[in-house]
N, C-alpha and C positions, 0 to 999 in steps of 0.2 A: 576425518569426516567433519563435517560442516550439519550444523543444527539451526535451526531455522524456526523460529516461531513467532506467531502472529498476537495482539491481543489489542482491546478497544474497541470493538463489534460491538450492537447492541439495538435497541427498538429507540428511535427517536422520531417526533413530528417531524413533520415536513415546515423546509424551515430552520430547523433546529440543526446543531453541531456536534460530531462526533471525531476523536482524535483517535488514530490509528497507530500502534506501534508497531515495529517490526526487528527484532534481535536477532546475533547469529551471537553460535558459540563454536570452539571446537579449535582445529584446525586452521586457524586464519593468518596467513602474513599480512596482505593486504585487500579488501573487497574492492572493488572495481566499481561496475555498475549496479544499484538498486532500484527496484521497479516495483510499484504496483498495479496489481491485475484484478478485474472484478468478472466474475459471471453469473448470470441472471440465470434461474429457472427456464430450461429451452434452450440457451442461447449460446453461441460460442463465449470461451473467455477474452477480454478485449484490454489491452494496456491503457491504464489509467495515465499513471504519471513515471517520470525515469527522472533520477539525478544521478549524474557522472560522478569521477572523483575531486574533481574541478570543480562540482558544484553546477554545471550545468543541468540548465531541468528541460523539460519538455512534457506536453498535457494532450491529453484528448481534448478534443473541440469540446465535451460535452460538459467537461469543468472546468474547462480555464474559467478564470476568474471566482473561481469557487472554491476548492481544493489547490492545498498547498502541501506540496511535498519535503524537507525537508531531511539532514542527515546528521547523526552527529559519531565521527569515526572514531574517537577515543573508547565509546562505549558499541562498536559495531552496531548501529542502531539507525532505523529509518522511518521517520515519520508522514503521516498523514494528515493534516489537519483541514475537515472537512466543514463547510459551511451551508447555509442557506440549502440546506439535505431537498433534494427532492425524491417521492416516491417512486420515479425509476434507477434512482442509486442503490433501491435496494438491488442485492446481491452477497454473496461471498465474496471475499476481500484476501485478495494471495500478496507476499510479499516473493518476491524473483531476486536471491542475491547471486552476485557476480563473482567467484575469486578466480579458481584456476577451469572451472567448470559452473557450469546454474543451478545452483540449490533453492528450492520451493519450500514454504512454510505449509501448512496446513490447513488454514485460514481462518477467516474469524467473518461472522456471519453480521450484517447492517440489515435492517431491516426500517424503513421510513414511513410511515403510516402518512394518510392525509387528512 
């Protein structure tokens, strides 16, 4: 089994920066893809950010330039490093990791006042 948890959620201005982590424990040979997910109050959950094991990344439109994804594999680990926060980034915050099947964290709640 594969464990999965999220943490760096938190209330920050609009504006303001918030860094997200994401850990796997357990069962791992190798993690594959990591991804983060956000969903809003009503809304579907919608893919944030992906980095491959190569390091390739890919963004939603609605952060590029803003949100930086990040990985570091020695420590099964996946970052978020979120910028210039605006108040519809609030949401819940999943991390999606990859090994032989998709393990989901639990999430960890942002919340962006203006």
């Amino acid at each position: 089994q594969v464990q999965v948890v999220e943490s760096g959620g938190g209330l920050v201005q609009a504006g303001g920066s918030l860094r997200l982590s994401c850990s796997a424990s357990g069962r791992i040979f190798r993690i594959n893809t990591m991804e983060w997910y956000r969903q809003a109050p009503g809304k579907q959950r919608e893919l944030v950010a992906t980095i491959t094991t190569g390091s390739y990344t890919n963004y939603a439109d609605s952060v590029k330039g803003r949100f930086t994804i990040s990985r570091d594999n020695a420590k099964n680990t996946v970052y978020l490093q979120m910028n210039s926060l605006k108040p519809e980034d609030t949401a819940v915050y999943y991390c999606r990791v990859t090994v032989r099947r998709d393990y989901w964290g639990q999430g960890t709640q942002v919340t962006v006042s203006s």
